[in-house]
N, C-alpha and C positions, 0 to 999 in steps of 0.2 A: 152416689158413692157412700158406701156405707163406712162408719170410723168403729174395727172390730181390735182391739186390743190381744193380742196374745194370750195366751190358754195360763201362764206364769208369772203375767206381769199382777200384780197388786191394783185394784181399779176402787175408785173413791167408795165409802160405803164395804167396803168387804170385811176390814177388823170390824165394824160395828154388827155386821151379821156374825161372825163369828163369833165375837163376844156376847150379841144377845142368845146366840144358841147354846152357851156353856151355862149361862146364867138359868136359863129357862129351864136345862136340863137338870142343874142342882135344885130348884124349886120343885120340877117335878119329883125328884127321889125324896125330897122332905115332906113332899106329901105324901107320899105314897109310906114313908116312916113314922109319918103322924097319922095315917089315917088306920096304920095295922092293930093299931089297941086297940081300936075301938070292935074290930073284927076279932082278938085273939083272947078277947075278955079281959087285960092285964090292966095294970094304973096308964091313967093317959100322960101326953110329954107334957108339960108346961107349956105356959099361953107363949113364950117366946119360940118356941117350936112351930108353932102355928103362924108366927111371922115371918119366920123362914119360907112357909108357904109361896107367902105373895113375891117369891123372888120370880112366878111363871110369868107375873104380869109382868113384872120389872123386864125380865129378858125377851118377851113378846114385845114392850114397846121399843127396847133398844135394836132389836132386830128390824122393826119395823123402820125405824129413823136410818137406819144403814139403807136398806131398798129406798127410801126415797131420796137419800143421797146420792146413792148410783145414778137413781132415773134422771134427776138432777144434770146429774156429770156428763151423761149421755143424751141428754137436749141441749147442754150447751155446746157439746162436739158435735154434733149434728147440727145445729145452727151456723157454729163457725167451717164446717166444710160447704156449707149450700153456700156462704159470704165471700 
């Protein structure tokens, strides 16, 4: 017997995906803002521009910590249904 949650209910891990996929996706448009001077010939941003960058990595790990929360969430409900 499989433990399958509702298509609307909220399941552990999922603000954490959500959240690392806003994040990720603001990191991506700052790269993609800091990298067009270097293509448009103009002054480049400042180095703190650039640290904005690493917000991909930030929201790829947070995303990632979500998915293995879930997995998490979903072996201990399946352990407690086979019990």
């Amino acid at each position: 017997m499989t433990v399958t949650p509702h298509s609307d209910e909220a399941r552990p891990g999922d603000a954490l995906v959500k959240t690392g996929g806003i994040v990720f996706i603001v990191g991506a448009v700052a790269t993609l803002a800091t990298m067009a001077p270097l293509f448009l010939d103009v002054e480049p941003f400042p180095s703190y521009a650039w640290a904005v960058c690493m917000l991909m990595g930030v929201g790829f790990a947070i995303s990632a910590a979500g998915v293995l929360r879930s997995a998490a969430a979903q072996r201990r409900a399946a352990r407690a249904s086979q019990a």
